[in-house]
LOTOR-655627 format. One record per residue (C-alpha): residue number from 1; residue in one letter; x, y, z. Coordinates in pm, whole numbers, plus 50000, padded with zeros to 5 digits. Example, Ala and Ser with C-alpha at 12.3 -4.5 7.8 and 13.67 -1.06 7.14 Angstrom:
2
<1; a; <51230; 49550; 50780>> <2; s; <51367; 49894; 50714>> 
This chain:
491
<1; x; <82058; 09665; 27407>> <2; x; <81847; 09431; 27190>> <3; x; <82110; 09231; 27035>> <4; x; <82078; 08959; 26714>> <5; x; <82391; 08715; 26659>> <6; x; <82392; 08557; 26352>> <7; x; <82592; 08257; 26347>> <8; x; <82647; 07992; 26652>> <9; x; <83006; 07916; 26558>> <10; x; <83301; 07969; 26755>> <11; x; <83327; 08366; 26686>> <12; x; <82935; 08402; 26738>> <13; x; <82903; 08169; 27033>> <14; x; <83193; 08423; 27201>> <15; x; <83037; 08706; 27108>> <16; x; <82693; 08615; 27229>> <17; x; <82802; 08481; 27563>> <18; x; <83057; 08782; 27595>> <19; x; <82773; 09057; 27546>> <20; x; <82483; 08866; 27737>> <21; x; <82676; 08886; 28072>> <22; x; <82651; 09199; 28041>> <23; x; <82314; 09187; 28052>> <24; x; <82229; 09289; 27676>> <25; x; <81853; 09090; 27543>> <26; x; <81984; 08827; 27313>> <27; x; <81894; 08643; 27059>> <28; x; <82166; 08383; 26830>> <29; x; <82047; 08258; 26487>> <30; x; <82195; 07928; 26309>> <31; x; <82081; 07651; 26089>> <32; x; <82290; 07437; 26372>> <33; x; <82050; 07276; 26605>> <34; x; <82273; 07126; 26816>> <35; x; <82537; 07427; 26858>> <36; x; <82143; 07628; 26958>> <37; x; <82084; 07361; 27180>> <38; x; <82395; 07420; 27376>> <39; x; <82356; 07788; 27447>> <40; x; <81987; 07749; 27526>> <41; x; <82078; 07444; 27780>> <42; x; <82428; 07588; 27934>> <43; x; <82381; 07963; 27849>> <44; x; <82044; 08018; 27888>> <45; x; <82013; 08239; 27558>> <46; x; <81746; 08313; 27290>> <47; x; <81779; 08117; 26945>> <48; x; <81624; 08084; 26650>> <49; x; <81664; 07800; 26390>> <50; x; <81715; 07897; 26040>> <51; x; <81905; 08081; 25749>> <52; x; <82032; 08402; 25884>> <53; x; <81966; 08551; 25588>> <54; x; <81602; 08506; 25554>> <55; x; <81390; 08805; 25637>> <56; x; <81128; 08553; 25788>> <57; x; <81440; 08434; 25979>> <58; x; <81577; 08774; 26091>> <59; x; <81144; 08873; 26198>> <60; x; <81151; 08556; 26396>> <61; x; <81458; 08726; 26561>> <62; x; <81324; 09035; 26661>> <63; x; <81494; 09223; 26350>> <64; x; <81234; 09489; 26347>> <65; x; <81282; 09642; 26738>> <66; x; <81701; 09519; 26724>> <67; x; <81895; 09773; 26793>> <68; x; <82207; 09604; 26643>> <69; x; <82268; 09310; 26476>> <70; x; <82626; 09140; 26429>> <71; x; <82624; 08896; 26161>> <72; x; <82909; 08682; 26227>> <73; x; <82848; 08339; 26028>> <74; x; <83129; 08139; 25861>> <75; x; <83059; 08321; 25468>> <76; x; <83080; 08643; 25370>> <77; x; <82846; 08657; 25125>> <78; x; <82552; 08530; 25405>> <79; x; <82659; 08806; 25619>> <80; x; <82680; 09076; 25379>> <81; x; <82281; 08962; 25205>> <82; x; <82163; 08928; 25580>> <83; x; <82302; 09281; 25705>> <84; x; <82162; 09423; 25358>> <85; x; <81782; 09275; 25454>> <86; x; <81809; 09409; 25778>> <87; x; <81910; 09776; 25671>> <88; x; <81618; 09745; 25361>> <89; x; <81291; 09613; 25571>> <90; x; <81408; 09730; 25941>> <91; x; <81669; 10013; 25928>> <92; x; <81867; 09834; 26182>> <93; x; <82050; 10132; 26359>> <94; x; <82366; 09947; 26465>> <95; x; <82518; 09683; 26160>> <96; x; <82843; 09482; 26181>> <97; x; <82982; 09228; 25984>> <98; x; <83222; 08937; 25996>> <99; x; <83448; 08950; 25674>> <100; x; <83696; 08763; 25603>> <101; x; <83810; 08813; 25266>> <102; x; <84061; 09054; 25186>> <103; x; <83872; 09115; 24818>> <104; x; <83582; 09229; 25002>> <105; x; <83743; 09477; 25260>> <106; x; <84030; 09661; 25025>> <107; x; <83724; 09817; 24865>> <108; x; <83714; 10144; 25075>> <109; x; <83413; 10255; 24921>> <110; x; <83181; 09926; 24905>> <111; x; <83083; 09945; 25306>> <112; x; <82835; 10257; 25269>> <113; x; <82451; 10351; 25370>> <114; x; <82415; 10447; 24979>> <115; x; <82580; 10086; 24893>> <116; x; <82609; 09783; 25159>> <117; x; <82517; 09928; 25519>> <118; x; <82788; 09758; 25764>> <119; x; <82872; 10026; 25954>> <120; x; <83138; 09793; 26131>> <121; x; <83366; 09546; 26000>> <122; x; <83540; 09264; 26170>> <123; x; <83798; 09034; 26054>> <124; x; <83910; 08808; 26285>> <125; x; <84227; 08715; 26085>> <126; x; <84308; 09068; 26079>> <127; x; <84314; 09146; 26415>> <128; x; <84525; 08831; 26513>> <129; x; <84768; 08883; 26260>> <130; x; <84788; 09268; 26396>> <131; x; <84811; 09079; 26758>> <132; x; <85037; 08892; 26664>> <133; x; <85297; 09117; 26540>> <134; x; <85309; 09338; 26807>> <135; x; <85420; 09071; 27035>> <136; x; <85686; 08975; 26807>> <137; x; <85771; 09323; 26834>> <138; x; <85803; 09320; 27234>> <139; x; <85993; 08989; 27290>> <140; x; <85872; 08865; 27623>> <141; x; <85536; 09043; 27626>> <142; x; <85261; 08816; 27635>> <143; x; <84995; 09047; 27563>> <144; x; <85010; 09422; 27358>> <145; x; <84693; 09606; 27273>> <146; x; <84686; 09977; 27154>> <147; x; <84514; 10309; 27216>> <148; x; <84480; 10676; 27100>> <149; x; <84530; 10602; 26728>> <150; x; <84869; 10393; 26815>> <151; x; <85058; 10677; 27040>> <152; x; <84997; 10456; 27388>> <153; x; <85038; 10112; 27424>> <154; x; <84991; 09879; 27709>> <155; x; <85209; 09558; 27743>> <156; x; <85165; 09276; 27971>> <157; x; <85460; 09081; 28053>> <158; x; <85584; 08779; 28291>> <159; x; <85907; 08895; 28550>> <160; x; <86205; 08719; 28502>> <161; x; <86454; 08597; 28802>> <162; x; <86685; 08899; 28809>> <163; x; <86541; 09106; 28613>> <164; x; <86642; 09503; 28707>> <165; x; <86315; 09536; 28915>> <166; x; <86249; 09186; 29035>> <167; x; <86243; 09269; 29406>> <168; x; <86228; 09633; 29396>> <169; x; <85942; 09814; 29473>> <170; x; <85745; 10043; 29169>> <171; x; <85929; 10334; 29307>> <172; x; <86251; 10246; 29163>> <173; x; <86148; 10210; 28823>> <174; x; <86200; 10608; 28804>> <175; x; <86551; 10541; 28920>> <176; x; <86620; 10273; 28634>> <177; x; <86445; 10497; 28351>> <178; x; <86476; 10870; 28483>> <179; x; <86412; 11025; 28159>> <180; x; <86055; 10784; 28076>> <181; x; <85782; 10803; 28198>> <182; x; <85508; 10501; 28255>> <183; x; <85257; 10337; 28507>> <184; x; <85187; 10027; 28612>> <185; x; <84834; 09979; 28600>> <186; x; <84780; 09613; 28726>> <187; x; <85025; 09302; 28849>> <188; x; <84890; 08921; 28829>> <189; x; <85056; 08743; 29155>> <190; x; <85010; 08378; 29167>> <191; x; <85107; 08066; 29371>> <192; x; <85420; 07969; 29131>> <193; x; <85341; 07680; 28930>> <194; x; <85567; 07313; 28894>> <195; x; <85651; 07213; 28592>> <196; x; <85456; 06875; 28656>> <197; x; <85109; 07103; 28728>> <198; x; <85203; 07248; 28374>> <199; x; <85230; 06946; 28217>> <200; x; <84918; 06831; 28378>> <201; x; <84739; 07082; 28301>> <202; x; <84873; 06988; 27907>> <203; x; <84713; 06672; 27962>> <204; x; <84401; 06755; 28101>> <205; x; <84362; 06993; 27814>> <206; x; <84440; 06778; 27517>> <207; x; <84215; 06448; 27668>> <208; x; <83923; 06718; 27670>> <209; x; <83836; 06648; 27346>> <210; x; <83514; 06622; 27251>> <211; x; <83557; 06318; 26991>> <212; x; <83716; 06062; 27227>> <213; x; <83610; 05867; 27545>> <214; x; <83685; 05968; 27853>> <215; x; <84010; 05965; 28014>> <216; x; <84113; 05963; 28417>> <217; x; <84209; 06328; 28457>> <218; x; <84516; 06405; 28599>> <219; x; <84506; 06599; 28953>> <220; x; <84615; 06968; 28879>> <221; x; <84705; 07148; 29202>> <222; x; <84484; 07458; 29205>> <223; x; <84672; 07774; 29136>> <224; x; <84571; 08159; 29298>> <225; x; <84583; 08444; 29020>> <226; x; <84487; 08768; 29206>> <227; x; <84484; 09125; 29042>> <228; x; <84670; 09390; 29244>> <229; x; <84635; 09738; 29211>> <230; x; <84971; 09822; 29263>> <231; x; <85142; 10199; 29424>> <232; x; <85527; 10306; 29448>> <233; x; <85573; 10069; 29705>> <234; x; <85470; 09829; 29573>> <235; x; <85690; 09532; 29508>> <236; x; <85803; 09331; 29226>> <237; x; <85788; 08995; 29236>> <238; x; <85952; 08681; 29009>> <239; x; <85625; 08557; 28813>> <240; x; <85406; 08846; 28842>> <241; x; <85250; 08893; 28577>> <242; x; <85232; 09282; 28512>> <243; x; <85046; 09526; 28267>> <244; x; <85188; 09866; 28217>> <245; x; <85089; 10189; 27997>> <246; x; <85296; 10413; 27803>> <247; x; <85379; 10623; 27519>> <248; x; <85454; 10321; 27236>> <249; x; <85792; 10480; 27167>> <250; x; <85912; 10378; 27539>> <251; x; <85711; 10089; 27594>> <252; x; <85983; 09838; 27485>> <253; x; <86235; 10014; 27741>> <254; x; <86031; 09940; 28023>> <255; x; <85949; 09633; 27915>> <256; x; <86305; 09538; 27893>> <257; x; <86322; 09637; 28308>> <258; x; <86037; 09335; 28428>> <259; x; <86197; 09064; 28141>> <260; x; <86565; 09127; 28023>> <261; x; <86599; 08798; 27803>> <262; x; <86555; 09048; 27529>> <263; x; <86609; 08881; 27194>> <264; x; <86711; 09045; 26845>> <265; x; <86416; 08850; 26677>> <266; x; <86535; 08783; 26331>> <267; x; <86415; 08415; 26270>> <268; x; <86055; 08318; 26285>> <269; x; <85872; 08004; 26166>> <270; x; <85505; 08018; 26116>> <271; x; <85285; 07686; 26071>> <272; x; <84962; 07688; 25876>> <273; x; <84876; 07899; 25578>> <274; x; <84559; 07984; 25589>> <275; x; <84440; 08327; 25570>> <276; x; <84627; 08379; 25893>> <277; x; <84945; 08308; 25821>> <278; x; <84920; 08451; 25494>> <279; x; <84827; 08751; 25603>> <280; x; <85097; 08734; 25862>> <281; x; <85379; 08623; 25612>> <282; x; <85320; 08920; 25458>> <283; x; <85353; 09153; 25710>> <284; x; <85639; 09011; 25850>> <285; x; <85829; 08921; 25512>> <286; x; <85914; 09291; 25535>> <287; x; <86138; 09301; 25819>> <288; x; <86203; 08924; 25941>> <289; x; <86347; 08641; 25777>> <290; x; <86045; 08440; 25757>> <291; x; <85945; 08018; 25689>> <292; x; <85595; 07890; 25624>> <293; x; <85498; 07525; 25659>> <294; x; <85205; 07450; 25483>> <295; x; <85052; 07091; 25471>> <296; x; <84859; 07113; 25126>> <297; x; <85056; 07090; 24816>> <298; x; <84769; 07277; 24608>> <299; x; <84821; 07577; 24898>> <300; x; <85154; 07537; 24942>> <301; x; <85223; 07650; 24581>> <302; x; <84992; 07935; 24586>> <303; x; <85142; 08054; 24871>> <304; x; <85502; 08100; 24727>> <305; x; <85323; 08241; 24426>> <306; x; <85214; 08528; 24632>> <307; x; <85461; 08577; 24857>> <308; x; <85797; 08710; 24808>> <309; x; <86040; 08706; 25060>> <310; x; <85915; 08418; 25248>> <311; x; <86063; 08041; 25246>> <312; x; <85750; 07791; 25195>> <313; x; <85785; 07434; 25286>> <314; x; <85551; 07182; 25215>> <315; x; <85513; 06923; 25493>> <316; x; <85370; 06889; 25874>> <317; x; <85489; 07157; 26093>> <318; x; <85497; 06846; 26343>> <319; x; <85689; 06633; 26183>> <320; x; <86060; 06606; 26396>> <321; x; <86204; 06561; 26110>> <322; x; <86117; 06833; 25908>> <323; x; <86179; 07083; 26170>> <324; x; <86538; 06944; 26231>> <325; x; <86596; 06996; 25859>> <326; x; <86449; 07330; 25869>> <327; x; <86677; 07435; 26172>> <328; x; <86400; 07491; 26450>> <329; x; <86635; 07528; 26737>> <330; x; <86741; 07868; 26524>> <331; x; <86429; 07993; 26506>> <332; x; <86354; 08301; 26732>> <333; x; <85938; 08262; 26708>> <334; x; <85774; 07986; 26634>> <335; x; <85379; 08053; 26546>> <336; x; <85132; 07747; 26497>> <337; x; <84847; 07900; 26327>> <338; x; <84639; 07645; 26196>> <339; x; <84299; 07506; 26233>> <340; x; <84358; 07225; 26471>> <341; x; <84402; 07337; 26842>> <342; x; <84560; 07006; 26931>> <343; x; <84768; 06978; 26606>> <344; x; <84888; 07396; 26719>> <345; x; <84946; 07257; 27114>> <346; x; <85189; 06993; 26991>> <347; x; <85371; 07126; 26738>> <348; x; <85424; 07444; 26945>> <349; x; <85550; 07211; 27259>> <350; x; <85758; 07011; 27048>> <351; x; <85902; 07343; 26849>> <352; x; <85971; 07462; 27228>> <353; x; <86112; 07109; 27330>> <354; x; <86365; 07128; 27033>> <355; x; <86508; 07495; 27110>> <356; x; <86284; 07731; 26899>> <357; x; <86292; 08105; 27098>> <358; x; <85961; 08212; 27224>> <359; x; <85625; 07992; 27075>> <360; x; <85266; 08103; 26989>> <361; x; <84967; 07873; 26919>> <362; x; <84688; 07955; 26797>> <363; x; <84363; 07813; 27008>> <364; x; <84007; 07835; 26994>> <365; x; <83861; 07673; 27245>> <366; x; <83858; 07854; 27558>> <367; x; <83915; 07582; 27773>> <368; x; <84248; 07536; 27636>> <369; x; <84311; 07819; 27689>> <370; x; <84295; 07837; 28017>> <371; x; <84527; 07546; 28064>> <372; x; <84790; 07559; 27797>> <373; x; <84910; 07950; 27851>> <374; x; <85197; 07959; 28107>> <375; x; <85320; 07620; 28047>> <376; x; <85550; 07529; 27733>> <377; x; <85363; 07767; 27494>> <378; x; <85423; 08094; 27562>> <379; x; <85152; 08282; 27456>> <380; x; <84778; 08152; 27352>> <381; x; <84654; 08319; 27069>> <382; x; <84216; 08346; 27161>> <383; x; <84017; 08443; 26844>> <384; x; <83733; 08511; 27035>> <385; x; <83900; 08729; 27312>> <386; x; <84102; 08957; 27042>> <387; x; <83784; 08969; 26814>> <388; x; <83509; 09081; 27124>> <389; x; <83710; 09407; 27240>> <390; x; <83604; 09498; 26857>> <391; x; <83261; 09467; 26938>> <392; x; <83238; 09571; 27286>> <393; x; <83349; 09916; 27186>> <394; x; <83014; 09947; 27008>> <395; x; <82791; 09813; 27347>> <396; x; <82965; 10068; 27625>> <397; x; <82741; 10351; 27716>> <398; x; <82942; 10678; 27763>> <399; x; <83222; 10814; 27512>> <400; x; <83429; 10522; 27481>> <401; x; <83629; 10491; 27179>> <402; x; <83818; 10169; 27259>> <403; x; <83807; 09848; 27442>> <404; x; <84039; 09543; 27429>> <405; x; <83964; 09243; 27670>> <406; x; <84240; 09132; 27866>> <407; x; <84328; 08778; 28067>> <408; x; <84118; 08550; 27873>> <409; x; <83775; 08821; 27952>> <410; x; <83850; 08883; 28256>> <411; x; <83956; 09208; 28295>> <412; x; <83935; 09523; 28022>> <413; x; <84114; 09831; 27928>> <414; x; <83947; 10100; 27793>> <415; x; <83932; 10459; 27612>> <416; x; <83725; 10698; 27702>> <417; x; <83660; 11068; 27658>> <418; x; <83574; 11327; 27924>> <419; x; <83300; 11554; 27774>> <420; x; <83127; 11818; 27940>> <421; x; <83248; 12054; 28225>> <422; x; <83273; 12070; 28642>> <423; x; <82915; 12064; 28729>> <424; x; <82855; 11760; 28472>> <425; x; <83059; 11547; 28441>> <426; x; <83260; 11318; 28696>> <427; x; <83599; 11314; 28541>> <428; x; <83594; 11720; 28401>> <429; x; <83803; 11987; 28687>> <430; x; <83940; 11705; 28901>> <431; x; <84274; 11601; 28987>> <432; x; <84348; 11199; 28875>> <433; x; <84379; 11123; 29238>> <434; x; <84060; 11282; 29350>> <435; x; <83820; 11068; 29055>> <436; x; <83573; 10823; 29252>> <437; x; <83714; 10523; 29046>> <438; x; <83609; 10155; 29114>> <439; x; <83853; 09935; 29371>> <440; x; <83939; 09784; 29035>> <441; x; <84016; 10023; 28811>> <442; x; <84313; 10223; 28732>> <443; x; <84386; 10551; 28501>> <444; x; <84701; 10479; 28319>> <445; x; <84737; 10805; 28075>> <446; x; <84530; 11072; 27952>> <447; x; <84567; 11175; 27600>> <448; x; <84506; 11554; 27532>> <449; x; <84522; 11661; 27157>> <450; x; <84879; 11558; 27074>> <451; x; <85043; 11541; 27441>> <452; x; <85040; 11180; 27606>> <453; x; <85103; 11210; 27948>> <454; x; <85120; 10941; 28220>> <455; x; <84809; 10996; 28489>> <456; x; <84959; 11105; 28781>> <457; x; <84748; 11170; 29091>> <458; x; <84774; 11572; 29015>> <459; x; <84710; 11588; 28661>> <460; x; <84388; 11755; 28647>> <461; x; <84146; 11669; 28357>> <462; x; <84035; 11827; 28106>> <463; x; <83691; 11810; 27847>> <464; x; <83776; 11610; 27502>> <465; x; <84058; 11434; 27722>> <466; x; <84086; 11044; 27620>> <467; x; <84142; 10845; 27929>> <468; x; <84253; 10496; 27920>> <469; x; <84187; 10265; 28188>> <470; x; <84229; 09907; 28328>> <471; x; <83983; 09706; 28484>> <472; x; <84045; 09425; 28639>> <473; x; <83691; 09308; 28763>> <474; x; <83474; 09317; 28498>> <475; x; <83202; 09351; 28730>> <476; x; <83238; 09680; 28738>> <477; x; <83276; 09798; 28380>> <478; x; <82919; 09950; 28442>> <479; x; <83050; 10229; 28713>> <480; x; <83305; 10290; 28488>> <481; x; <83109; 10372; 28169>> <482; x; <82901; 10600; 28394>> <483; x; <83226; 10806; 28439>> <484; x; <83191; 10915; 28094>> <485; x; <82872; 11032; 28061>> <486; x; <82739; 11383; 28131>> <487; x; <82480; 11512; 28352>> <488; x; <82149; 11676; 28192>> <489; x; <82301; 12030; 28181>> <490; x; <82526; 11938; 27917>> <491; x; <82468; 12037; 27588>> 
């Protein structure tokens, strides 16, 4: 597809890099030379220098032959005048749109052909605050994404030392959980880290910064993370990482069989209130007893003007004192959600250090990523990672409803649906086990109508059946997408 980005920041750069390995014709717009620069230089991408709302700009682009256009700068108002341009002078087919505020999107009605064309919307803060609570909702999990409208969900989760299958193979899970049903789609199985690589790795991380000199790096002992495609006997190992599919009503059950530290999360501690952890205080106001440390006086007081339930507390999440006073070591999640990645690393170690339950910090840069995940902090909140399965569901050829990227881009799970009949299609009239799927890839359930049920080898499918898939070598996303189209005697 021809492809415009507007906006080189942190959610655009992802986005353009994310859909130009995929061999989409790109082309990134920004008033930001430097940022351009970069992804000319290191990514070898198309720019253009200007005001992404300019219809010179958006011409210089390519606007007129685009096919979509994602308009993904840091303002709202930019992206909704640039989306509106290129709807008015090219008829863009394909429009989406970074939004951010909360004014803008409760308007159900505002978002039309007839008023302003974005046919898609995406808000970042939305879809990590919806991230976000699911994991507090499956204590352990470090990753929970969901499909068919919210009836399946797939968890990923770390195995604990004695957990009930740690050392068993797949098999047995039917013996722990007779009457549930599930499938293990994919297991992570890597040399087990020390807990001086971890800290190195910390290190490493935080001396990356871009604003001071160079540092002697410390020597991080390189660490093997290979995908299996696991079968019955298959077996469990303490560390594996594992991702597993199932009706949402059981996942926490099975769950509970790879990581039994299962906490009754009551207590959780967020840091930052921005439009993240506002958003998220709200939601979890509701059912959680909830404290918010905001920095900013000014904020600070707006905040407890609009929230109800919530305890806000002005001061530096960081600050020892302030979480002794605030009882951290009671706390049963600790979230660091501001806008500093290293001030998020260290308050989320230190909140760890001092007893908090299971930690979250928010990071954008990838690199850190990379590192920081599977050392103190728990899980590594990517804004870029949660926000590009969005958009990727709108680049997949086939009938694919739903795509969430999984271990930092490197693998996917999908939703697709089977459409035509024997003769046309590769998935219609064939048994699970009998579907010419890539070495990678794995069918975890098949949704028909209302009935979820797991995809055993026999299960034959059927047309307008959702499928949902892993894929752990993105590589071969392509052969999968051809799975769901139809051959030319389909009508």
């Amino acid at each position: 597809m021809k492809i415009i980005v507007l906006g080189a920041g942190q959610v655009g750069q992802s986005v353009a890099r994310s859909l130009a390995a995929e061999q989409n014709d790109l082309v990134v717009v920004d008033t930001d030379v430097e940022a351009l620069k970069h992804l000319e230089e290191v990514e070898e991408l198309q720019t253009v220098v200007g005001y992404a709302s300019h219809p010179e700009v958006l011409r210089e682009a390519g606007a007129e032959d685009a096919e979509m256009i994602i308009a993904a700068t840091d303002s709202d108002e930019t992206n909704i005048v640039a989306i509106q341009i290129a709807y008015s002078l090219y008829r863009t087919p394909i429009k989406i749109a970074r939004i951010r505020s909360a004014e803008y999107v409760r308007e159900k009605d505002l978002f039309k052909n007839d008023n302003i064309p974005i046919d898609t919307i995406i808000s970042p803060e939305q879809l990590i605050t919806d991230h976000v609570e699911r994991i507090i909702e499956h204590p352990g999990a470090i990753q929970v994404v969901d499909f068919a409208d919210g009836r399946v969900r797939l968890v990923g989760v770390k195995v604990q030392e004695g957990a009930p299958m740690e050392g068993w193979p797949l098999s047995h899970l039917r013996v722990l959980l007779p009457d549930i049903d599930s499938r293990v789609v994919a297991i992570y199985r890597g040399v087990k880290e020390t807990e001086e690589s971890k800290a190195a790795a910390t290190l490493n991380a935080l001396r990356g910064r871009r604003d001071k000199r160079p540092s002697r790096r410390v020597e991080v002992p390189e660490v093997a993370d290979k995908p299996i495609i696991p079968d019955g006997k298959t077996v469990i190992k303490t560390d594996d990482v594992i991702f597993f599919m199932g009706k949402r009503k059981d996942t926490t059950k099975v769950k509970t069989q790879f990581h039994h530290d299962e906490v009754n999360c009551r207590r959780i501690m967020i840091a930052g209130g921005g439009n993240i952890g506002l958003l998220l205080s709200k939601k979890l106001e509701k059912h959680y007893d909830v404290k918010l440390v905001e920095m900013n006086p000014e904020r600070a007081i707006h905040l407890s003007s609009v929230l109800t339930r919530t305890q806000v507390h002005t001061g530096d999440a960081a600050d020892l004192d302030l979480m002794k006073k605030e009882y951290i070591e009671a706390m049963d999640v600790y979230c660091a959600l501001t806008n500093d990645d290293e001030a998020n690393i260290l308050s989320a170690m230190l909140a760890k250090k001092k007893g908090a339950g299971k930690v979250m910090s928010l990071i954008n840069r990838p690199a850190y990523v990379d590192l920081i995940e599977d050392g103190m902090i728990d899980v590594a909140i990517s804004p870029q990672q949660i926000t590009i399965g969005a958009l990727l569901t709108l680049t997949r050829q086939g009938d694919v409803v739903a795509v969430h990227s999984l271990r930092r881009g490197e693998a996917e799970a999908l939703e697709g649906v089977a459409k035509g009949d024997k003769d046309t299609s590769q998935l219609v009239g064939r048994a699970i086990g009998d579907i010419s799927l890539p070495e990678s890839a794995s069918i975890g359930v098949v949704v028909r109508g209302e009935k979820v049920m797991i995809a055993h080898h026999d299960l034959i499918v059927e047309s307008e059946d959702h499928l949902i898939l892993l894929i752990t070598d993105k590589s071969e996303i392509h052969s999968v997408e051809k799975l769901f189209q139809v051959g030319f005697g389909f009508v």
